[in-house]
N, C-alpha and C positions, 0 to 999 in steps of 0.2 A: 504494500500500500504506500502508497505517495504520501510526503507533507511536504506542504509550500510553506519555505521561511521568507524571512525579508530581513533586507541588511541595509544600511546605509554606507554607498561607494563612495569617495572623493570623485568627482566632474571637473572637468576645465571645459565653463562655459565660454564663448568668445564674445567680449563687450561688443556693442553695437557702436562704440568710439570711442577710442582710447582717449582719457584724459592730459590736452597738454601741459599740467603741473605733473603729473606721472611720468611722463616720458622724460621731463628737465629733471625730474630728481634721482630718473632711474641709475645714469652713472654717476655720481658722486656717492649712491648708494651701492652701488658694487665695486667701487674702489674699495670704501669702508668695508663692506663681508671680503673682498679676497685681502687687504690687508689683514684683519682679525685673525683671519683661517691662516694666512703666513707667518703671522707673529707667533701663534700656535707650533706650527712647525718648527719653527727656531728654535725656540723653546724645548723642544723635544729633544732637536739638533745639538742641545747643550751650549746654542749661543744668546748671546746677551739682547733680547728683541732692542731693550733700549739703546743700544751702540747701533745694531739695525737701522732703526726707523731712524734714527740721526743722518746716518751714512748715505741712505738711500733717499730719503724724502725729505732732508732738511738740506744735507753740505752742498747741492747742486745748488741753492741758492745764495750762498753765504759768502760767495767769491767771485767777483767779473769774470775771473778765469774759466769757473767751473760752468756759469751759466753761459758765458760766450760759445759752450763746448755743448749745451744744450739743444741753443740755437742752431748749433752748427749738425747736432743729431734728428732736429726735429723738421729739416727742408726734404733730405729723403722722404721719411717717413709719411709727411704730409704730400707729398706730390705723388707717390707712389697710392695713396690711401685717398686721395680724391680722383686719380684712374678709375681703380678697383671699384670704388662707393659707386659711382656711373654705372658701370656691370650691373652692379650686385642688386641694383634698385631695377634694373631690367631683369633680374632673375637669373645673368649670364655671370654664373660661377667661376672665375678666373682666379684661379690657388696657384698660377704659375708664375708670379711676379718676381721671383726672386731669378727664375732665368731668365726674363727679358730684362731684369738688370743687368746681368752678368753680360748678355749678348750688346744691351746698350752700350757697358766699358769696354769692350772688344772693339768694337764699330768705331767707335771713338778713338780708341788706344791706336788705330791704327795708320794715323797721319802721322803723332811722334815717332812712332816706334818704323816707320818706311820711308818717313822725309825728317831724320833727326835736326838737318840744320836747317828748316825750311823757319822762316820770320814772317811775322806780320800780326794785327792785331785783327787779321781772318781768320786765325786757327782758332782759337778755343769757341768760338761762336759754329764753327763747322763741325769741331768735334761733339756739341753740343745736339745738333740737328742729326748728324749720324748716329748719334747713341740713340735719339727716338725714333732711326729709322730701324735701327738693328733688332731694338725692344718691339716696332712692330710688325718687323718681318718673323719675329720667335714667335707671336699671337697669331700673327695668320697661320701658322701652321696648326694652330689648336683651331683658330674660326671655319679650316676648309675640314679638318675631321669632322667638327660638330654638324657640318650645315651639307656637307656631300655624303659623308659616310654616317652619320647619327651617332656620333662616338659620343662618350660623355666628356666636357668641355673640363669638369674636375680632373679625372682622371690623367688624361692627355697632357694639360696641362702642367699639373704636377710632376707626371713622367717626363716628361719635356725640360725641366727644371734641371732634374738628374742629367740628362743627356748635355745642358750648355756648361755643367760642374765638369764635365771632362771633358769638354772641348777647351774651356778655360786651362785646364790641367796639361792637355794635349799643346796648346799655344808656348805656354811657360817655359814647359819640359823641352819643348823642342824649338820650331822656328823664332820663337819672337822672346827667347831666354836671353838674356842678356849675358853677353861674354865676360863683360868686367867684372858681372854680379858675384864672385865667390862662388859659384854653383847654388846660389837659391833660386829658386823658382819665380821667377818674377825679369818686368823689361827693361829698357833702359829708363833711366829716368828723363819726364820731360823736359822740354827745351822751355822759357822764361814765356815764349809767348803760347805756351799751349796750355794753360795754365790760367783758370780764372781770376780774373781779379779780385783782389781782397775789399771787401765791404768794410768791415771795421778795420783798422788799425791795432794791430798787439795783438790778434786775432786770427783763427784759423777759418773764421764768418767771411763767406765769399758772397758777390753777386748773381748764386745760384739761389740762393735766398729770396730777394727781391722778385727772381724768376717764379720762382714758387708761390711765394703770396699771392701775385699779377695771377695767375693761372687757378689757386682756389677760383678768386674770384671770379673767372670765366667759369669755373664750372658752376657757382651759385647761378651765373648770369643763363648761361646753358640747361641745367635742368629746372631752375625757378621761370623763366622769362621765355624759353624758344621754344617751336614748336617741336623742332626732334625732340628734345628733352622731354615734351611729355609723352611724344609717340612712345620713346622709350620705357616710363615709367607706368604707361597704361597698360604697354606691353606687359610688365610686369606685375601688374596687380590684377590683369582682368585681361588673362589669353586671346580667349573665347570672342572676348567683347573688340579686342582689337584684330583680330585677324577678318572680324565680321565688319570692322571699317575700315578694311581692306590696307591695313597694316603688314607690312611684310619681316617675321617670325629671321628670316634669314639674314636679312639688310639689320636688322637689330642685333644677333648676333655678332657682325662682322664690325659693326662700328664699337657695341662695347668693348669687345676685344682688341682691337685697337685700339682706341685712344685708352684702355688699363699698358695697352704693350709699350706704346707713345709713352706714356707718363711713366714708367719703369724705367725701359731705356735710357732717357732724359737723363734721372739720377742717379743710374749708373755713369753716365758720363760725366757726370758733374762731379760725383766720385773721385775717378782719375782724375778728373781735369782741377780737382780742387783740392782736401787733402791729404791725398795720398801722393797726388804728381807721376803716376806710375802706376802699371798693372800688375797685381798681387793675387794671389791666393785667397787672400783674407781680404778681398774683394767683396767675396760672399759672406756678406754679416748677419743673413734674418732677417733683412729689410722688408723683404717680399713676402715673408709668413707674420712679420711684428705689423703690418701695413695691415694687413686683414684685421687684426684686433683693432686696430688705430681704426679704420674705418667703422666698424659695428660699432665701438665705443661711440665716436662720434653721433651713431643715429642715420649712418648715410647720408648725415646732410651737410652743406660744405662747411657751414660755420661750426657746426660742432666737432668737425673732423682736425679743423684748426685748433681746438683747445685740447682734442684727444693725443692729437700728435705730439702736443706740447708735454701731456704728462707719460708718453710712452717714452717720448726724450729725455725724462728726468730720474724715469726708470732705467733707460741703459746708463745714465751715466753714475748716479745714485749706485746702482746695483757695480760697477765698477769700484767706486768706493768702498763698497759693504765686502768687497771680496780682501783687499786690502787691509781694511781697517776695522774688519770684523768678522774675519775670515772666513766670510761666505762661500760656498762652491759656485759656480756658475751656474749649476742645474739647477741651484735653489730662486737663481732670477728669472730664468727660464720658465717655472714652475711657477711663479707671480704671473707673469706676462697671459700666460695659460687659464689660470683662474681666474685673473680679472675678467678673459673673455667669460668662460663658462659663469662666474656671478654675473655679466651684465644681460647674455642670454637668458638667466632663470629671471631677474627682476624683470626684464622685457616679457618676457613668457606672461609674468602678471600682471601687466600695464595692459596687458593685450585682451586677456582671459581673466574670470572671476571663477575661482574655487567653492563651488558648490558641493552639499551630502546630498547625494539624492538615495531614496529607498528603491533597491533593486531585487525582485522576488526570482527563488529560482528554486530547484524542485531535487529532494533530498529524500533517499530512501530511509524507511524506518529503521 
């Protein structure tokens, strides 16, 4: 014989509008839970959270030096993460930025590194347009899988990533290795005029910076103001509704991906071309996977991507500190970086959706 019980399940109903005091308070409230949950960790770790949270989220401020070295970490980051944030508002998943950065300093690297004595105040500006051309020739190859073969644009993408990590390796080790170098991996170094100009004075803050701001604000102006810009984000929020007005699924594709490959490239170039002076190995820094957090922190939106940028900046360089001066391992900043996204996903998760018990019957032998 049957007996019906009844229970009550947690639900995640979807709000009918998300409130915009919820969405401004959701990241500064998942800084606070992934900080808490890290100072936990420390603690475990058997280190001092207080020398921590000094190291990492105070001394970046406390010094021209340290914060000119902020600025100088947060132009990547931000040009890279208002690429992406474009994609990602069309629904086009692009996780492979860290190789069209790599491909953008190659492209670029390659006017020092084949015309060493070549002068003029045209190079670093041409190095700069080939890096975004290189970063969007590494995305068309993930745009023609997606939209010819139906591959997935994650996937690809990310495999694609691994593939420019040893072509970079392949470059180093062989043709473009520099002879005088002692046998490290890496090329000659650049010539005075391939090399951006310095913005600040005392300062490793170039006029790639400038570049970066100029260019958020083309994208607020592009997806608040133009009409691609909403083509793209209707695309993305309502399929169905735009391919029924006669929006084209493919053309969407191929432009998000680009202008994420565009905007990688770019600051791989600016890379080289600013403070390194030279093509390296440790080229590849996590721009392109810290870039994805910086964007979703921000909200996908350009103004919030600019403050997000700024505190993932404060975090590589803070987290630097903390390895130093409180003897952090790196995995333990890594593991910050990580959490913050996952806490800003679950606070979005409830900004979005209300948690309801609903009583659910279901049928239980005697």
């Amino acid at each position: 014989m049957s007996v019906f019980s009844a229970a009550f399940l947690p639900i995640l109903d979807r709000r009918e509008r998300a409130s915009l005091a919820a969405t401004l308070i959701a990241p500064p409230v998942a800084l606070a839970a992934a900080t808490v949950v890290n100072l936990g960790l420390y603690v475990l770790m058997g280190r001092d959270p207080v020398a921590v949270v000094y190291a990492m989220l105070l001394e970046p401020f406390l010094s021209w030096a340290s914060f000119s070295e902020v600025l100088l970490k947060t132009g990547p980051l931000l040009l890279i993460a208002q690429g992406l944030a474009i994609g990602f508002r069309a629904k086009v998943f692009n996780i492979g930025a860290e190789g069209q950065f790599i491909l953008g300093a190659i492209f670029a690297s390659a006017i020092p590194v084949w015309f060493p004595q070549a002068a003029g105040q045209w190079i670093w500006p041409v190095m700069l347009l080939l890096g975004a051309l290189g970063g969007a020739v590494w995305a068309s190859l993930t745009a023609f899988w997606r939209v010819r073969l139906n591959a997935n644009e994650i996937l690809v993408s990310l495999m694609l990533s691994l593939v420019a990590a040893q072509f970079l390796n392949y470059l180093l080790l062989g043709p473009w290795k520099d002879p005088n170098g002692f046998n490290f991996p890496q090329s000659v170094m650049f010539q005075y005029d391939a090399m951006v100009p310095i913005l600040i004075p005392g300062t490793r803050v170039n006029v790639a910076l400038l570049l970066t701001i100029a260019l958020s604000i083309a994208a607020w102006i592009f997806m608040q103001k133009s009409f691609i810009g909403y083509k793209l984000q209707v695309g993305g929020l309502a399929p169905r509704a735009a391919s029924y007005a006669g929006f084209n699924e493919g053309w969407a594709i191929w432009l998000s991906l680009l202008i994420g490959g565009c905007a990688a490239g770019l600051a791989g170039a600016a890379e080289v071309a600013g403070p390194l002076g030279q093509l390296q190995r440790s080229i590849s820094t996590g721009y392109g996977y810290a870039a994805i957090i910086v964007a979703y922190l921000g909200g996908l939106h350009p103004i919030g991507i600019v403050v997000s940028a700024l505190c993932m900046a404060v975090l590589y360089i803070g987290g630097d500190n903390a390895m130093v001066s409180a003897n952090l391992p790196i995995a333990a900043v890594r593991v910050f970086q990580g959490s913050l996204l996952l806490a800003y996903l679950v606070a979005v998760a409830f900004v979005r959706y209300r948690l309801e018990w609903r009583r659910a019957a279901y049928r239980s032998q005697p």
